[in-house]
N, C-alpha and C positions, 0 to 999 in steps of 0.2 A: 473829724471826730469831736463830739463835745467834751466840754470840760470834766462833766461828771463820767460819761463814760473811759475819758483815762483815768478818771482817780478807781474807776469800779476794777480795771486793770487790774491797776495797779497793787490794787488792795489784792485779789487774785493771785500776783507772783506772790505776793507776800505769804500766801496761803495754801502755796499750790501742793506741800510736801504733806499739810496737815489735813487735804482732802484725801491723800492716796492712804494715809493711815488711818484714817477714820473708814474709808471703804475695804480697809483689811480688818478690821478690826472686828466690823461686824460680819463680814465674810465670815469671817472666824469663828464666829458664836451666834449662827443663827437661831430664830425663833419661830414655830410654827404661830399658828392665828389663833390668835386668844391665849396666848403662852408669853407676847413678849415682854412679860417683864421684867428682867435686867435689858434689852434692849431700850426700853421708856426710861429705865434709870437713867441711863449713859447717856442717851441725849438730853435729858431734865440735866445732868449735872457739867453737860456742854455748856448750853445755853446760859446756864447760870453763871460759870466762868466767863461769858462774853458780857455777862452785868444785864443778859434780856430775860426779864420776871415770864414765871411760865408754872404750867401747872397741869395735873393728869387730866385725862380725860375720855370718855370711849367707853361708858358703863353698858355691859356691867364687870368688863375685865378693867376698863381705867389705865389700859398701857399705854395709850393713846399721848400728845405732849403736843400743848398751848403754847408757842411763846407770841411775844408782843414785841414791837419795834415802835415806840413812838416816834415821830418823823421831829423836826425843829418849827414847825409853823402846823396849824389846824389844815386837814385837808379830806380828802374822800378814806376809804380804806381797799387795801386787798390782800388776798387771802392765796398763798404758797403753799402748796402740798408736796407731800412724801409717803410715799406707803411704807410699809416696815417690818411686814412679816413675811418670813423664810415657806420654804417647801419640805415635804416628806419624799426627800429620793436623798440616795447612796451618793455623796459625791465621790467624781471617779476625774479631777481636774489634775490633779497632781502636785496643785499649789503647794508653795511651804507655808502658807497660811489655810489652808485648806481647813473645812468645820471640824469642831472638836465634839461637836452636839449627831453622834453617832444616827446616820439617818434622818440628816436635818440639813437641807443648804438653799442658798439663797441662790438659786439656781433660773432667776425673773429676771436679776438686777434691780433688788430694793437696796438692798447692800448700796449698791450706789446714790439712789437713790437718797439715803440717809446724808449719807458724804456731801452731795452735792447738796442739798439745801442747807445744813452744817453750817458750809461753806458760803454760801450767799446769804446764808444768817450774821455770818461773823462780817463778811462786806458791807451788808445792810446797816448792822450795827457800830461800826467804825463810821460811817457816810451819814448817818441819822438825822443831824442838826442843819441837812441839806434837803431832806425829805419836807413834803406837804403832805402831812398824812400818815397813816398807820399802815406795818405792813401784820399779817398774822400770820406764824408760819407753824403748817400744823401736819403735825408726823403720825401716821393714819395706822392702826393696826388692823387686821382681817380684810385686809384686802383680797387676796386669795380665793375666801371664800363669799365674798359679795357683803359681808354683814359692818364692813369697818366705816364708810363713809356714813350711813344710817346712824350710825351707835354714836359718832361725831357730833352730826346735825344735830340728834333728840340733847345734847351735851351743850347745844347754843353755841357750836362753833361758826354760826354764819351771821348771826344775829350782828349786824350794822356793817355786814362786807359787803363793797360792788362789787367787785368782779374776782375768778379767782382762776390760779395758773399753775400749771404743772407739769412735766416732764416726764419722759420712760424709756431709758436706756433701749433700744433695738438693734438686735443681732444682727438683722440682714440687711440694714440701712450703714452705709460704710461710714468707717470713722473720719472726723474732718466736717460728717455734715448734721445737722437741724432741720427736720421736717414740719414745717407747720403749716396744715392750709384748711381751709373754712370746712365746715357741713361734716356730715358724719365721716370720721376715721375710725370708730371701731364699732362693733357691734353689739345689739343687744342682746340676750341669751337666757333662756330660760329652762325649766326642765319640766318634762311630760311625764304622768306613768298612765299606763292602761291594765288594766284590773278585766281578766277575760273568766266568764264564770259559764260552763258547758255541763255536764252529765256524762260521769265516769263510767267503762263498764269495761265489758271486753274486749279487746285488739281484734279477735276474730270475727263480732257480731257489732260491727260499728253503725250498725242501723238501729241499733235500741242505746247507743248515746248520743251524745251533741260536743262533736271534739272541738274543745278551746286551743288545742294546739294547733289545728287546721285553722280557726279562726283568728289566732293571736297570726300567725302567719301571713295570711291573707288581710287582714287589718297592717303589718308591717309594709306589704306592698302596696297597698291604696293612699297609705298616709304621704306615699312619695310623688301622690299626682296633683297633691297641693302646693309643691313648689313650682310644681311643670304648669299645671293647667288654672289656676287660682291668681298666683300672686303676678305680679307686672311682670315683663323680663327686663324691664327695666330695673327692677328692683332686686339686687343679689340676696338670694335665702336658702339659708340651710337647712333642714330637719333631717337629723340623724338618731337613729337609733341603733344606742350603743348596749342594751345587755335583754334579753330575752331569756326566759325560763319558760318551761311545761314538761310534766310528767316526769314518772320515774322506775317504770322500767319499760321494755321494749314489745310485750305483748299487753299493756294495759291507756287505755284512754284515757288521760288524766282527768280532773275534773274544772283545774284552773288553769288557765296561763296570765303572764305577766310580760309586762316590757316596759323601758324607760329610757327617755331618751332629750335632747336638746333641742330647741330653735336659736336660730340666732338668724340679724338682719339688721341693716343700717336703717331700718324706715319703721319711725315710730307708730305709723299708722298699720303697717304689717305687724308690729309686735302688737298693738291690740287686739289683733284679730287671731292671733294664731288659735286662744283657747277655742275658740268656737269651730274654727276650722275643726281642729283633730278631733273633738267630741263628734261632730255631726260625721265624720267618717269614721271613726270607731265605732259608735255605735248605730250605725245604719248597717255596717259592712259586718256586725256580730250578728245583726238582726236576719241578714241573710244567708246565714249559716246555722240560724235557730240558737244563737246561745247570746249573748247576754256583756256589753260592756260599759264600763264606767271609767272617766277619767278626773286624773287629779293633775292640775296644770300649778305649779309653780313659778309665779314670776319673779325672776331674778334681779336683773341690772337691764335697763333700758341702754341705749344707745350715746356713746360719747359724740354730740355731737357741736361742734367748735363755733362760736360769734364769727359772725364775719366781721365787725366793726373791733372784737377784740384778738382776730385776729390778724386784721391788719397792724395794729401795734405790737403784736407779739413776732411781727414779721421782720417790723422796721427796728424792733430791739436786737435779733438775731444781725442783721445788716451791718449795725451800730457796732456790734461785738467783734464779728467778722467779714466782713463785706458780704457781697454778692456771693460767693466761694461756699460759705457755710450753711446759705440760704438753701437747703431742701426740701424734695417732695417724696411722698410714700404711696403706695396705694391702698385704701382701707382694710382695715383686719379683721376676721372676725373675731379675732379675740376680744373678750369682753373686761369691762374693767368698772369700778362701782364711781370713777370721779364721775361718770354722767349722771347721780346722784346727787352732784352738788351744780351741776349744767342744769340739772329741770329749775333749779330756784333761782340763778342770777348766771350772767354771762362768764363763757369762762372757755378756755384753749389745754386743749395738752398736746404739747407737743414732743416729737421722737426723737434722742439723741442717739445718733448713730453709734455704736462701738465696736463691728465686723472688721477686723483686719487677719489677711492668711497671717502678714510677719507672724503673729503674736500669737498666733492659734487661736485667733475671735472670731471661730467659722461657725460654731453650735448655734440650733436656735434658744428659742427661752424654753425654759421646764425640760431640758439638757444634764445628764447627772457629768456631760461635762462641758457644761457651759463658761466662757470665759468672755471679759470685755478687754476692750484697749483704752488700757486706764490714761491713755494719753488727751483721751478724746473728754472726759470729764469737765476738765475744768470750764469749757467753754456752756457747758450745762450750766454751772454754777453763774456764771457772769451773767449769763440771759435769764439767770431768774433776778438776779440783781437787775436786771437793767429795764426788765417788764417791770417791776417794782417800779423802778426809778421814772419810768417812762408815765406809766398809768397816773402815780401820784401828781406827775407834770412839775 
């Protein structure tokens, strides 16, 4: 073990009671997206207690939190993240810290999140005058709903970073381990709507309309032969559609129908393509039932997808922390997440902190209204951001 990596330890035991209370703490008082700020306060008034200068950021809500770690010698820079905003579900945990923000909980594991960078902030900041280089450690609001890492960027939070790292508490990955491995872990994700315009009349004389309800219908089962017959099978892709509406009572043909729905996919070159797919099947498959469609494609968050060159350091940091033991793998999710937002501009790893234990009851997944972690598993989060710091800066 190197020298610096016992003193990052070390600093760690020192700090290990002030992690589990900062992750209750905001447990405690979650914040929906674009709401958090008393959450931005509390960390702005951390940081500044550790003597690291920081400042808002994330317009046009500004809950967003800059700090800065100057290193003791000139060096490259990089850039730690934390996402920060809560959920809208019931928590049903049973905590005695459990949320006070009635129909609000941090039901993802930002909560932690917060804690753990905190926590490798105050390490980083005691170790500084051993650093080559700057670390930037930046606590992200709207995460949730895709819009917090954008709001960052236009904010100049990237502006003279190389590379940048990050962490996410996981449910079903056991506690004890660290998953990090190259190329896409999580997905990219978008949202579809389809707009179905037919000619309304009578249920009994359906030959003098053009039913959008037959059509939205039939357009919902064709759009499912673009993941079968289209995309690679090489390539894992979802399109789902989740809410459909037409008409409204039982002997009238309506005159519109609607639907809307998701993609998601680890491959950048299938998230390009999807708008075109679903239009030339929606409206080909309207066209064949005489009525009429039009789509609006929303792109959301492209695909998390990991350096290999910084992930091999981010592998050798974990190692560093906890041997071979700590070093895990995951298999990709689709869940979607906007750090691949700050992956399209400069290289960069997120990797999974496991926190599933039965003991403890950390069997829920995430967005669980009773989700729980094993806060035992924490600290090792916080060390390996310290120590990819430590490492990257050389």
């Amino acid at each position: 073990m190197s020298g610096m990596t016992e003193k990052i330890k070390a600093c760690g035991e020192k700090y290990r009671d002030y992690l589990i209370e900062m992750r209750r703490y905001f447990h405690q008082h979650p914040e929906l997206s674009l709401k958090e700020e008393e959450t931005g306060k509390k960390i702005k008034e951390e940081l500044e207690s550790f003597g690291i200068p920081c400042r808002h950021v994330g317009t046009p809500c500004s809950n967003g939190v800059v700090g800065t770690i100057e290193g003791g010698r000139p060096g490259r820079t990089i850039m730690l993240r934390a996402d920060m905003d809560a959920l809208p579900i019931v928590e049903e945990t049973g905590y005695s810290y459990t949320s006070v923000n009635d129909g609000v909980m941090h039901a993802c594991g930002h909560d932690c999140h917060i804690a753990i960078l905190l926590t490798a902030a105050r390490i980083l900041q005691d170790l500084r005058q051993e650093l080559s280089g700057t670390v930037r450690v930046v606590f992200q609001p709207a995460e949730e709903i895709g819009r917090g890492a954008g709001m960052m960027i236009a904010d100049g939070v990237l502006e003279g970073v190389d590379a940048c790292y990050a962490s996410h508490v996981w449910a079903t990955l056991p506690a004890g381990t660290i998953a990090v491995d190259p190329g896409s872990v999580m997905a990219a994700g978008s949202k579809f709507e389809i707009f179905v315009k037919g000619i309304s009349g009578h249920g009994a004389e359906p030959h003098k309309s053009v039913d959008p309800l037959l059509t939205t219908a039939a357009i919902a089962m064709n759009l499912q032969s673009i993941v079968s017959r289209e995309i690679d099978t090489q390539e894992p892709s979802v399109l789902t559609i989740g809410h459909m509406e037409s008409g409204s009572a039982f002997n009238i043909i309506p005159a519109e129908g609607y639907m809307e729905g998701t993609t998601r996919t680890f491959s950048r070159a299938v998230d390009d393509a999807w708008a075109d797919m679903i239009r030339r099947v929606a409206e080909n498959t309207a066209a064949a039932y005489r009525a009429k469609a039009e789509m609006k494609y929303t792109y959301l968050l492209g695909p998390v997808v990991n350096d290999e060159e910084m992930t091999e350091l981010v592998r050798g940091s974990v190692r560093k922390v906890g041997g071979e033991a700590l070093l895990g793998h995951m298999k990709p999710t689709p869940v979607a997440e906007d750090f691949s937002e700050y992956q399209k501009r400069i290289p960069g790893v997120m990797a999974f902190v496991g926190v599933g234990n039965a003991d403890c009851d950390a069997v829920y997944p995430q967005h669980s209204c009773h989700y729980k972690v094993d806060e035992s598993a924490l600290l090792n989060g916080a060390l390996v951001y310290a120590q990819v710091a430590a490492d990257f800066l050389g």
